[in-house]
LOPA-37337 format. One record per residue: x, y, z of N, C-alpha, C in turn; residue in three letters. Coordinates in steps of 0.2 Angstrom, whole numbers, padded with zeros to 4 digits, always signed. Example, Ala and Ser with C-alpha at 12.3 -4.5 7.8 and 13.67 -1.06 7.14 Angstrom:
2
+0066-0028+0039+0062-0022+0039+0066-0016+0039ALA;+0064-0011+0035+0068-0005+0036+0064+0000+0039SER;
***
This chain:
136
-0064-0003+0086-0062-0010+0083-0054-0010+0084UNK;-0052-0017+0084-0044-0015+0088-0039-0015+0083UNK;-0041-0014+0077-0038-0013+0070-0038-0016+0062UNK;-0035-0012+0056-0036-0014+0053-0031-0021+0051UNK;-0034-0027+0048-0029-0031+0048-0026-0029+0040UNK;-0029-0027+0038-0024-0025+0030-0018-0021+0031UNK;-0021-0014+0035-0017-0010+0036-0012-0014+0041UNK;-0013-0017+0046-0007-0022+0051-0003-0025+0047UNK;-0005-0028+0042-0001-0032+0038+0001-0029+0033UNK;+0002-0024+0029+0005-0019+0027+0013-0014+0031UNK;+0010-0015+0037+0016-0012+0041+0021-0017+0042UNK;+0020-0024+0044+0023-0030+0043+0027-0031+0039UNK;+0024-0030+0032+0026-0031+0026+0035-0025+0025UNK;+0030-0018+0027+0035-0014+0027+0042-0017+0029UNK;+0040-0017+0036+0048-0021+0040+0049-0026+0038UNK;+0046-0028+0034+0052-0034+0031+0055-0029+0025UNK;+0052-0027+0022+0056-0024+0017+0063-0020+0020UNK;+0060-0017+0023+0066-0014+0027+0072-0020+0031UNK;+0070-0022+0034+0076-0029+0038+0078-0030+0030UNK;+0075-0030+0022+0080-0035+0018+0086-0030+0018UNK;+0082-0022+0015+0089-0018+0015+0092-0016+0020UNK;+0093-0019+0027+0098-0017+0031+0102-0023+0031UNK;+0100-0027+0029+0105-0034+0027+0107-0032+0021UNK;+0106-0030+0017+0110-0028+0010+0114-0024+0013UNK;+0112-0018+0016+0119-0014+0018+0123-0017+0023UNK;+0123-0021+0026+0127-0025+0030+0133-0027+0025UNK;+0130-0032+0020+0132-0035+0015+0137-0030+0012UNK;+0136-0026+0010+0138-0021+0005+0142-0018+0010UNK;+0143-0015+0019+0149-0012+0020+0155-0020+0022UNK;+0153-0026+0024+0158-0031+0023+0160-0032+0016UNK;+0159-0033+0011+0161-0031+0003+0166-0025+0001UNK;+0164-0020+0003+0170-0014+0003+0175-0016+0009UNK;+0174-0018+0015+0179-0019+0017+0183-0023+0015UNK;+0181-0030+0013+0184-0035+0009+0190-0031+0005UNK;+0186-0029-0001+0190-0024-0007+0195-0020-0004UNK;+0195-0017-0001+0199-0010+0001+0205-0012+0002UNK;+0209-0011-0002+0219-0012-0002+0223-0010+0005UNK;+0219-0005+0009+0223-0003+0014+0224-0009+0019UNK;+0231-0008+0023+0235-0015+0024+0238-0012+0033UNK;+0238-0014+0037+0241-0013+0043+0238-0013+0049UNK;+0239-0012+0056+0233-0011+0060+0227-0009+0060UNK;+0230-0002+0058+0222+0001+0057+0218+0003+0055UNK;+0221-0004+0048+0216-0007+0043+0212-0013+0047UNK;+0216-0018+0051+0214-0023+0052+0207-0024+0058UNK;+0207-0016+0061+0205-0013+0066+0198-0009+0066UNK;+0201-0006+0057+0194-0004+0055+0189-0009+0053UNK;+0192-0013+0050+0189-0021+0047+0185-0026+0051UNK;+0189-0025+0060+0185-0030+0065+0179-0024+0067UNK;+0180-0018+0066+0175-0014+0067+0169-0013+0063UNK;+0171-0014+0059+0166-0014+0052+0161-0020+0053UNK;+0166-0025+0055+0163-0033+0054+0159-0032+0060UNK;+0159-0029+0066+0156-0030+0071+0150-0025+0070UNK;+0150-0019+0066+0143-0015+0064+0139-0019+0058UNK;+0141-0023+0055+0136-0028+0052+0134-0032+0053UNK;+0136-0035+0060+0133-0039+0064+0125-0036+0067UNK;+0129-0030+0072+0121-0025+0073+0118-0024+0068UNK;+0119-0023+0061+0114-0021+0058+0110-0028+0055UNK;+0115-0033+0057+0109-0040+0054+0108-0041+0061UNK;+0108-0039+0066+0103-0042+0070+0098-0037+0072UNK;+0100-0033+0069+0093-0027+0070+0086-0028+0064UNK;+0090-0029+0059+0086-0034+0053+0081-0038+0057UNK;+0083-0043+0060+0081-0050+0062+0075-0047+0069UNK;+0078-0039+0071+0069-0036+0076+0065-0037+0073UNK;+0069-0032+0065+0062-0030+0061+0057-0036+0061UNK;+0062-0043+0057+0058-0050+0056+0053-0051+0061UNK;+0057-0051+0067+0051-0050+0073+0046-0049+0076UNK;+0047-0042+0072+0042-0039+0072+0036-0037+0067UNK;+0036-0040+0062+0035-0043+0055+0029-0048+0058UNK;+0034-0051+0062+0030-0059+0063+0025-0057+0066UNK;+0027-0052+0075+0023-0052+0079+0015-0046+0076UNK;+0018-0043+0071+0011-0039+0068+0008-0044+0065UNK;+0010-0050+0060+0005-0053+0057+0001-0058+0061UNK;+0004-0060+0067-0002-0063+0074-0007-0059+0073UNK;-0004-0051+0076-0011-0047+0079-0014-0049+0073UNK;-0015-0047+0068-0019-0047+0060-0021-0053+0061UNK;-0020-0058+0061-0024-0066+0063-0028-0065+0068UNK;-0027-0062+0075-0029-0060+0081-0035-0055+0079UNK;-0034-0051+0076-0039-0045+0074-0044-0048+0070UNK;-0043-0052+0065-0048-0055+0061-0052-0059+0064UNK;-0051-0064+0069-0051-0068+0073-0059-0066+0077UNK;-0056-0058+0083-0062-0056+0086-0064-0053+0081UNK;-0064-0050+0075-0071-0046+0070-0073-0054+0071UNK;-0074-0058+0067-0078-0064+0066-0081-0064+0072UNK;-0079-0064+0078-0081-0068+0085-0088-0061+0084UNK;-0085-0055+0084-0090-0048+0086-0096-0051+0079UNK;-0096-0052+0073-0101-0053+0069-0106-0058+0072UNK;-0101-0065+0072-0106-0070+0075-0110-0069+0082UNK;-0108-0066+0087-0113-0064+0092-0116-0062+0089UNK;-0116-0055+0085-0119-0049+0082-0126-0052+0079UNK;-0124-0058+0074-0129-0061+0071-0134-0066+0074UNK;-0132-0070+0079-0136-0070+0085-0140-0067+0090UNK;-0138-0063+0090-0141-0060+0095-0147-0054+0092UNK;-0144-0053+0086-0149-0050+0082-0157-0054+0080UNK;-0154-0060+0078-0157-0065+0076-0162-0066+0081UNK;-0161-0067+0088-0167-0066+0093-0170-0063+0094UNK;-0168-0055+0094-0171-0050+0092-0176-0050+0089UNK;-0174-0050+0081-0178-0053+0077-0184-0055+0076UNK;-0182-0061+0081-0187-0070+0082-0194-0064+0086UNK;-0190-0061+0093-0193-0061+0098-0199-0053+0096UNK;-0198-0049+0091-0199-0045+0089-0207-0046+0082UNK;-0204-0052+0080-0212-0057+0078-0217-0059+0083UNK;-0215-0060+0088-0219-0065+0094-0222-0056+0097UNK;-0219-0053+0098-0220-0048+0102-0226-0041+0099UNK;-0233-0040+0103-0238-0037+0100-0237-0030+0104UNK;-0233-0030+0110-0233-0023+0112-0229-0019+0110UNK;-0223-0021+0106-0217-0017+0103-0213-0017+0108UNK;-0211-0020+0112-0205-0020+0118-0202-0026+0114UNK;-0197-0024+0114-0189-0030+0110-0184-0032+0115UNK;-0184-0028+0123-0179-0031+0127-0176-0023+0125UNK;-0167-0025+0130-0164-0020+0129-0160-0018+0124UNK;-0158-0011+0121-0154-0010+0118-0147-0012+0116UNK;-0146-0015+0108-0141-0017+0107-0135-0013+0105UNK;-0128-0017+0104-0124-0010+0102-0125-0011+0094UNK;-0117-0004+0093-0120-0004+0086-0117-0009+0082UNK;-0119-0010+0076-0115-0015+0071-0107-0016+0071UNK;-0104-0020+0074-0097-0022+0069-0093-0019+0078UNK;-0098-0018+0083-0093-0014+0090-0091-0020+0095UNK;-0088-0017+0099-0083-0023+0101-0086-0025+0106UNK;-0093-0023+0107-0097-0022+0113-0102-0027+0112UNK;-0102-0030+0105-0106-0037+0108-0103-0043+0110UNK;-0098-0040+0111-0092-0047+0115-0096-0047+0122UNK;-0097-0041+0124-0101-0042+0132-0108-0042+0132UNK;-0110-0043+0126-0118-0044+0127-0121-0049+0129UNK;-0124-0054+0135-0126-0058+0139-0132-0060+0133UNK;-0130-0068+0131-0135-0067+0126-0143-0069+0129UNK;-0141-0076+0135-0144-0080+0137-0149-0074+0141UNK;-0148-0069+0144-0153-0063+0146-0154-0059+0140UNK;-0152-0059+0136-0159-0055+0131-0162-0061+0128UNK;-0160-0066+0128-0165-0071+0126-0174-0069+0132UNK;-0170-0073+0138-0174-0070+0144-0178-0066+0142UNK;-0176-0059+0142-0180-0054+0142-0185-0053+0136UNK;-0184-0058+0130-0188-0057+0125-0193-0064+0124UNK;-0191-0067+0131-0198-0072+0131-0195-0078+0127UNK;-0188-0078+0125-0186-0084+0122-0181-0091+0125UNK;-0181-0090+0131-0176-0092+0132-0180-0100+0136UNK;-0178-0104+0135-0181-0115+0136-0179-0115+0143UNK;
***
């Protein structure tokens, strides 16, 4: 399965918590720099320096965002194909089924995969229909 979307969306979750506290500590070393009484060059030197690591660190916030975002796609994505795998899954079972009524010698066609695997993405429904006498 190509993952949990709770769990994806949990780690999501994470990095945004995280990007808000690296933007607080951004906020928080521009604020002490603000306050700090010390006065001269290499005051004003540590201050463009300062101001230029709270830059990095709110634009490293904004990967996190990013990458927030980019895991709650997958998690849409991953939910997306579970649905797609069920709906084959219930179809093609569903023939199974049908064709498992009609049929007096106990032959059902070929073997399916198991419940819930990624493997009925590639099961050709139109040939197990075929194979089980059902297909118009």
């Amino acid at each position: 399965m190509p993952g949990d979307p709770g769990a994806i969306r949990a780690l999501a979750h994470r990095l945004r918590t995280q990007a808000e506290d690296v933007r607080r500590e951004a906020d928080r070393l521009v604020a002490r720099l603000d306050s700090t009484p010390w006065t001269g060059r290499a005051a004003g030197a540590a201050r463009t320096r300062g101001r230029e690591r709270a830059g990095a660190l709110r634009r490293t916030a904004a990967l996190h965002d990013d990458a927030a975002d980019a895991l709650d796609r997958h998690a849409r994505e991953v939910e997306r194909r579970q649905e797609l795998i069920a709906r084959v899954e219930r179809v093609v079972t569903g023939l199974v089924a049908e064709a498992a009524d009609r049929l007096v010698d106990g032959a059902v066609g070929p073997p399916l995969p198991l419940p819930g695997s990624r493997d009925w993405l590639d099961v050709d429904v139109h040939a197990v229909a075929e194979s089980l006498g059902l297909a118009a």
